[in-house]
N, CA and C of each residue as an Amber inpcrd file, in Angstrom:
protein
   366
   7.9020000 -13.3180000  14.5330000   6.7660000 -13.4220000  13.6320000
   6.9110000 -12.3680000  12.5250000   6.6750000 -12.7460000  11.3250000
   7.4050000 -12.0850000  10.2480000   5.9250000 -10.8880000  10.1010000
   6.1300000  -9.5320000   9.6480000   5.1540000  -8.5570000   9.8850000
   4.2280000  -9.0930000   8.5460000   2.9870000  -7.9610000   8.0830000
   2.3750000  -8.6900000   6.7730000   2.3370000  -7.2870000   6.1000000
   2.2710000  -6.8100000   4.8540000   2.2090000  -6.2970000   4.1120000
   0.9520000  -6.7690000   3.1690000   0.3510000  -5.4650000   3.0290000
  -0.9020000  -5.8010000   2.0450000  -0.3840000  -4.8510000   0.9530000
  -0.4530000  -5.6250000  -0.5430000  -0.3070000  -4.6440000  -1.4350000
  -1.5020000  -4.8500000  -2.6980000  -1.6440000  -3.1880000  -2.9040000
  -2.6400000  -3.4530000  -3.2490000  -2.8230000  -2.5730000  -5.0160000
  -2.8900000  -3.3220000  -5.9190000  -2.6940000  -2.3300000  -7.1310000
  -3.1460000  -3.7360000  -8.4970000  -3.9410000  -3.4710000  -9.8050000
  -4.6070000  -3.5100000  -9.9600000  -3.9230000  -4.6130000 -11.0570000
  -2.6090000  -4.2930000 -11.1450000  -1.6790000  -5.2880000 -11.9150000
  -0.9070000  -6.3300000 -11.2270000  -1.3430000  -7.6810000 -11.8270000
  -1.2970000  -8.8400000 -10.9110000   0.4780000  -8.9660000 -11.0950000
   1.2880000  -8.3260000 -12.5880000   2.8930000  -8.5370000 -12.0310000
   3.0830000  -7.5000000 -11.3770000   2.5470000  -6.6650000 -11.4250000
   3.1580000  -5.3340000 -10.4550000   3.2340000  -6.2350000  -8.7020000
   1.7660000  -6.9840000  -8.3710000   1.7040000  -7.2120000  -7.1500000
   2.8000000  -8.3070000  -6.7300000   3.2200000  -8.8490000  -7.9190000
   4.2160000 -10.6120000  -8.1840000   5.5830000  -9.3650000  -7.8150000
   5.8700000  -8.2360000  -8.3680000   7.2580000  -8.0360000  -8.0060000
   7.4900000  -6.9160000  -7.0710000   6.9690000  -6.4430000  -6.6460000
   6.7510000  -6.4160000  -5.3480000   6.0570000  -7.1560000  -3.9960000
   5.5920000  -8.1550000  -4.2130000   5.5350000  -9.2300000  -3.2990000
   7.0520000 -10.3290000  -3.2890000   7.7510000 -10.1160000  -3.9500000
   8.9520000 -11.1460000  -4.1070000   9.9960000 -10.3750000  -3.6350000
  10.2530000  -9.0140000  -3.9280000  11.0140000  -8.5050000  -2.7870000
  10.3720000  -8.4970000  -1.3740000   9.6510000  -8.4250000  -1.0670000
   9.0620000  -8.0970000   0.2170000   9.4790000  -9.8360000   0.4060000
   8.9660000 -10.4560000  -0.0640000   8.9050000 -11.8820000   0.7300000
  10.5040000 -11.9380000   0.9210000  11.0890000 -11.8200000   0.1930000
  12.9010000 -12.4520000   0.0280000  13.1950000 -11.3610000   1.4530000
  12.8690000 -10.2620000   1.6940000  13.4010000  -9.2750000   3.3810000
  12.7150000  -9.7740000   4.1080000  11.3740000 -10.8990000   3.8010000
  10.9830000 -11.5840000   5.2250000  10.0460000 -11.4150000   5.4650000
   9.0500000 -10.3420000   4.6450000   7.6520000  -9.4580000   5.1030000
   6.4800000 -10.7690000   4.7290000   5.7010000 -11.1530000   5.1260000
   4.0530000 -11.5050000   4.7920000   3.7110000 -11.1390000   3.7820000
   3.1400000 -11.5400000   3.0320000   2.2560000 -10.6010000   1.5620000
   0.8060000 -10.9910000   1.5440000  -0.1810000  -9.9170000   1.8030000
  -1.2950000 -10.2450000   1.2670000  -1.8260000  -9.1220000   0.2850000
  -2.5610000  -9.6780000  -0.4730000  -2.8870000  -8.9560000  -2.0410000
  -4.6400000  -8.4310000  -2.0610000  -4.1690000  -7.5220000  -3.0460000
  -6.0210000  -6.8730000  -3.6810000  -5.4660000  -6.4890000  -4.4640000
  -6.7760000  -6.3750000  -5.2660000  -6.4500000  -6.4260000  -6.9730000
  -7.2070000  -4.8680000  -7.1780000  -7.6420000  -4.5190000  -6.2710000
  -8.4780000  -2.8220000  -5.7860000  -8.6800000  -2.3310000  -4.9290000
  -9.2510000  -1.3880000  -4.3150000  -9.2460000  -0.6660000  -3.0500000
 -10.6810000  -1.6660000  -2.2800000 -11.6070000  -1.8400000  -3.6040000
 -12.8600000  -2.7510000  -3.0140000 -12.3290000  -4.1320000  -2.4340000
 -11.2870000  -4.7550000  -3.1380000 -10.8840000  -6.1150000  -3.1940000
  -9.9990000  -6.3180000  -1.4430000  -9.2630000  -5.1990000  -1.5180000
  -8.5800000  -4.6810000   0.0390000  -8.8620000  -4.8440000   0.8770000
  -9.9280000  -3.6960000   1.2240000 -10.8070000  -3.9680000   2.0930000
 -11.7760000  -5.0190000   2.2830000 -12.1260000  -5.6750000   1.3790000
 -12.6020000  -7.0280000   2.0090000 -11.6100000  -8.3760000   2.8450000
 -10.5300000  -7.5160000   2.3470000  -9.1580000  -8.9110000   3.3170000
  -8.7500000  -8.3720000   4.5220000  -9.4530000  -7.1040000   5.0620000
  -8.9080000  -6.2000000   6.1100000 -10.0580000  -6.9500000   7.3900000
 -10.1320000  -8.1040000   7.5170000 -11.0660000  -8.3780000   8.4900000
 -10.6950000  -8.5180000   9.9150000  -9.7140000  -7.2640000  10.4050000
  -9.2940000  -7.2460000  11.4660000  -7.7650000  -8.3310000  12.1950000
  -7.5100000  -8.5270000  10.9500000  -6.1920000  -8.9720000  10.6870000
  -5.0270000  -7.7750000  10.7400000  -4.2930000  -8.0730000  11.8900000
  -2.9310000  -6.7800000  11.6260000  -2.0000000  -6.8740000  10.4440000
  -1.9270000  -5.6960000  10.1440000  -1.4990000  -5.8240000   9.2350000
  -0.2790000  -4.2700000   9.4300000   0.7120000  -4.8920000   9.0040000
   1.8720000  -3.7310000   9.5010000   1.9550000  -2.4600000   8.3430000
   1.7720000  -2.3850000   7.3010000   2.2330000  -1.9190000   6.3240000
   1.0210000  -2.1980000   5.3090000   0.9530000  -0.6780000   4.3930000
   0.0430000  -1.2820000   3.1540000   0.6450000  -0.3400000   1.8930000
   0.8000000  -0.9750000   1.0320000   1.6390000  -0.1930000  -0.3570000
   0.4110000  -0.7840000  -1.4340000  -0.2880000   1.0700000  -1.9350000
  -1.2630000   1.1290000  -2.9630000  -1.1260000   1.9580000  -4.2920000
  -1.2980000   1.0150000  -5.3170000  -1.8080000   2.1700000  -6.0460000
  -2.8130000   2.9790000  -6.0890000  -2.8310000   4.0420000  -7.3790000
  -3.4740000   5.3830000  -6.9910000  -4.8400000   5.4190000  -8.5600000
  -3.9380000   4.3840000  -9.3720000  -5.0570000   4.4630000 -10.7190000
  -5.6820000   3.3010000 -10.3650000  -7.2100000   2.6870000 -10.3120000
  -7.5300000   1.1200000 -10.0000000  -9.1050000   1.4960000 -10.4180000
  -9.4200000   0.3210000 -10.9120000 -11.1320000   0.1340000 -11.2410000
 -11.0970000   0.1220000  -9.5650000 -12.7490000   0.2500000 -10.0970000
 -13.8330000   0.1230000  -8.9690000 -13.3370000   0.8800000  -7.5630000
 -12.3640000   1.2170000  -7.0470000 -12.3750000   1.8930000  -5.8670000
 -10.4710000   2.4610000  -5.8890000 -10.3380000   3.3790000  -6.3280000
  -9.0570000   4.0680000  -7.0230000  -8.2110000   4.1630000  -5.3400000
  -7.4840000   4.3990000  -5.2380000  -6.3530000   4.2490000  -4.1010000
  -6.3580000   5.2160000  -3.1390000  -6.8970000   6.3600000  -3.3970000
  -6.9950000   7.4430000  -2.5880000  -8.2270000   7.4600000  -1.7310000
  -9.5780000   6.8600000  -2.5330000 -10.7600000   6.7310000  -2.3050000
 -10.6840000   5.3320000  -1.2500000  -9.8290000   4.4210000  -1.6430000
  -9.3340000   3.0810000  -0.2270000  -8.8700000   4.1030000   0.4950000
  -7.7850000   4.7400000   0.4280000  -6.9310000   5.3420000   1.7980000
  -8.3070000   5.9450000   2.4700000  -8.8620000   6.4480000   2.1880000
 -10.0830000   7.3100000   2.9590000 -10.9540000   6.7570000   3.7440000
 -11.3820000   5.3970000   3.0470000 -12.2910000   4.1840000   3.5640000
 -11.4470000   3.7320000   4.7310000  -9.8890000   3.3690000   4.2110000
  -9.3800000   2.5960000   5.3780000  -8.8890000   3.4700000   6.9880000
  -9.0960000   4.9330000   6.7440000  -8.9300000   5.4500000   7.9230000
  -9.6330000   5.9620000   8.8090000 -11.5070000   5.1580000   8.3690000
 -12.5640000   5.0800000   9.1060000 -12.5460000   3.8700000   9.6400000
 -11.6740000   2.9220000   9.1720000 -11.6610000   1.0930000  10.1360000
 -10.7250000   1.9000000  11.3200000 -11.1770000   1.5040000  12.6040000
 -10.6930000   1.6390000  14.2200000  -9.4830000   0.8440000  13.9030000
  -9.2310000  -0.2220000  13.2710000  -8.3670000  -1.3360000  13.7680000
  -7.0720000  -0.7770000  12.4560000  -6.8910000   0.2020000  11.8620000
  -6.3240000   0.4220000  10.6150000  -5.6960000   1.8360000  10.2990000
  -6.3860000   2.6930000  11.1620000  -6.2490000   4.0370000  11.3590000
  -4.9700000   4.5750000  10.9510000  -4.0360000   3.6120000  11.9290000
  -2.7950000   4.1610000  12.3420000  -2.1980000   3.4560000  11.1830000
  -2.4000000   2.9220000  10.3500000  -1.4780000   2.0890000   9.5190000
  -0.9640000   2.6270000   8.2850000   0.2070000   2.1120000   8.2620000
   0.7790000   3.3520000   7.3480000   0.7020000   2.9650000   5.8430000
   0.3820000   3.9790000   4.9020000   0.1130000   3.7220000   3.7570000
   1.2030000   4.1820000   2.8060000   1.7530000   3.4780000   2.0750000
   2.4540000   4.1240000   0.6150000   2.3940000   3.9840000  -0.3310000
   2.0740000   4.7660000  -0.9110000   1.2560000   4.8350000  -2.7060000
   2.6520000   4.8600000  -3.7470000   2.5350000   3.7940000  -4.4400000
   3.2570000   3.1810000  -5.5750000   2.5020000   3.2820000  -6.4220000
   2.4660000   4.7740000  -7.1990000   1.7420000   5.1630000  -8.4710000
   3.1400000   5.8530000 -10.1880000   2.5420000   5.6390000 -10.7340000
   2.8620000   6.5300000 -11.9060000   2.4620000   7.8190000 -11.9690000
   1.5060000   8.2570000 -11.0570000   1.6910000   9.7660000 -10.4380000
   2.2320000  10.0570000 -10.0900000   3.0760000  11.6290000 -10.5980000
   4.2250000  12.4460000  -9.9520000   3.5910000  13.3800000  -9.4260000
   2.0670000  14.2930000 -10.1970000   1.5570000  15.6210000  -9.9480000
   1.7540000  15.8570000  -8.5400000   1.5960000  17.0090000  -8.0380000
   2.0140000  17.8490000  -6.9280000   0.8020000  17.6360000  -6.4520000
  -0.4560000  17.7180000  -7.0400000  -1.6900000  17.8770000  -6.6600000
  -2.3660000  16.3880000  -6.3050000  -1.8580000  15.1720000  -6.7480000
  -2.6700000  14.0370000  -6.3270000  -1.3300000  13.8700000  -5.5940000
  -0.3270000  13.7010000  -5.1390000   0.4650000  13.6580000  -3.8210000
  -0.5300000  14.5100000  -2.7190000  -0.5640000  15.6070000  -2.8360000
  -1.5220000  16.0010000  -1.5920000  -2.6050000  15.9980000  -1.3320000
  -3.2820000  15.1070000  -2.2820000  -4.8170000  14.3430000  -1.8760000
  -4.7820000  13.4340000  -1.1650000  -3.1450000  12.3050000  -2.0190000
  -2.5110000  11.3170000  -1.0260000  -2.4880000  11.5970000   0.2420000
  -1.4840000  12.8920000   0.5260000  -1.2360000  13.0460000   1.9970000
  -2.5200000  13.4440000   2.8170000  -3.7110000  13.9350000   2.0570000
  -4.5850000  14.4020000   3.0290000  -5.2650000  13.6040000   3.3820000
  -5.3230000  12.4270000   2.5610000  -6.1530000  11.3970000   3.0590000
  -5.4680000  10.4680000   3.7620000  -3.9150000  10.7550000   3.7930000
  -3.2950000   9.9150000   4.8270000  -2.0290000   9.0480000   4.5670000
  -1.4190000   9.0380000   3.7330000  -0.3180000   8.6240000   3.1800000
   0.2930000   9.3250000   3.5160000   1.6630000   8.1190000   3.9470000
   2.6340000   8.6920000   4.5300000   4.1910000   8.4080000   3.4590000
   3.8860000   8.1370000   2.5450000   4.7820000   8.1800000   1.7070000
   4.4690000   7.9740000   0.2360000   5.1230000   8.5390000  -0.9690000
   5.1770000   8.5410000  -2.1600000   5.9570000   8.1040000  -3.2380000
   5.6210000   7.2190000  -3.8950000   7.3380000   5.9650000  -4.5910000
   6.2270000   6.3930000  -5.9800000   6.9870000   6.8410000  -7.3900000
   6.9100000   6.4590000  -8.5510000   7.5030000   5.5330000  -8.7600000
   5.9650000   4.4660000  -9.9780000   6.8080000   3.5300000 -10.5700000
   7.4160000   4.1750000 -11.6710000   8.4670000   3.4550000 -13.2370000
   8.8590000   2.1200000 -11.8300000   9.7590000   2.4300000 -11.1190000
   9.6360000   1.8090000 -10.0250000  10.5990000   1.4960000  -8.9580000
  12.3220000   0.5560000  -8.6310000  12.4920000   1.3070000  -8.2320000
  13.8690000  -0.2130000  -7.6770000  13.4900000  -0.8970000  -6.3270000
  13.5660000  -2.1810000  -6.4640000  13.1740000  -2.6650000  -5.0530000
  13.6520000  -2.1290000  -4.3280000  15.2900000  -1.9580000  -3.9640000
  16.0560000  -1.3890000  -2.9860000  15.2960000  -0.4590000  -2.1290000
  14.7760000   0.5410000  -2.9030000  14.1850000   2.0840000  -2.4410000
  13.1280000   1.4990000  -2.2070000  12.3080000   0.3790000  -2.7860000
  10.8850000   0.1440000  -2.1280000  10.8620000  -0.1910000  -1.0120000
  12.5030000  -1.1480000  -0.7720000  12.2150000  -1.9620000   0.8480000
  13.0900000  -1.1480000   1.6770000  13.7570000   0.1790000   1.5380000
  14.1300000   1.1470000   1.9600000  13.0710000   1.4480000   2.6690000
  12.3910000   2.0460000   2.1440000  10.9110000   2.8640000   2.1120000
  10.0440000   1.9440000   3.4140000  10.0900000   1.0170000   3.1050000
   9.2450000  -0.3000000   3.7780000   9.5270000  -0.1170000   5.0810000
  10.7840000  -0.2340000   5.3880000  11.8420000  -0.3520000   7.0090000
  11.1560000   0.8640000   7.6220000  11.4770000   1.6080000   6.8960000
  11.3510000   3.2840000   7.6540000   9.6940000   3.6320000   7.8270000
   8.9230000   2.4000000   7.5640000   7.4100000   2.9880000   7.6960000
   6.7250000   2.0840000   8.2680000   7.2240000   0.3210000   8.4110000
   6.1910000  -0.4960000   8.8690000   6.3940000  -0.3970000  10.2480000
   4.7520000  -0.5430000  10.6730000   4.5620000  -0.3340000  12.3310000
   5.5840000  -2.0490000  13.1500000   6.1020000  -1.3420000  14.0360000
   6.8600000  -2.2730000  15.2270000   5.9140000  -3.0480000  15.5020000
C-alpha cells in the first residue's frame, strides 16, 4: 500500500511539482492550499509524511505545525518545511514547533525525495 504524503503550500505549481515527483517514487498525494485548508483533510486519515510551507495566508506553516501536534492521531508525524526561508531564526521556530527537517526552495526533486525516504513513517 503506497504511503500518502500531504503537501501543503499555498502555490498550486509548487504543490503540481512536487506532487509529480512524489507520485512517479510511488507516494499518495494529498494537498492544502494552507495550514487552515490541511487541517481540514487531516480527518484521521494516516498519513505518513507532511511537506509545508512556511509563508501562507490564513494559517502560515509554523502556526499548522503547532496545531498539528495537538491532533493525538498526528503527533508523531513528521514534518518538512519547503520554504524560501534560510534565517537561522525561523528554522528554530520550525524545529521548536516540530519539524524535523529543512529544504530551501527551489529545490531539486532528487534531494526532496532524498529527504522524503529518510523521514516518512514505516
Amino acid at each position: 500500500m503506497p504511503k500518502t504524503i500531504l503537501i501543503v503550500d499555498d502555490s498550486a505549481s509548487l504543490r503540481q511539482v512536487v506532487g509529480i515527483a512524489l507520485k512517479g517514487a510511488g507516494y499518495e498525494v494529498m494537498e492544502g492550499s494552507d495550514g487552515q485548508h490541511a487541517l481540514a483533510q487531516l480527518t484521521g486519515r494516516k498519513v505518513h509524511m507532511i511537506i509545508s510551507d512556511v509563508n501562507m495566508p490564513n494559517m502560515d506553516g509554523i502556526s499548522f505545525l503547532k496545531a498539528l501536534k495537538q491532533l493525538p492521531a498526528y503527533r508523531f508525524t513528521p514534518v518538512m518545511m519547503l520554504t524560501t526561508e534560510s534565517q537561522a531564526d525561523k528554522k528554530a521556530l520550525g524545529q521548536a514547533a516540530g519539524a524535523k527537517a529543512w529544504m530551501v526552495k527551489p529545490f531539486k526533486p532528487e534531494a526532496l525525495l532524498n529527504a522524503v525516504q529518510k523521514l516518512v513513517l514505516p
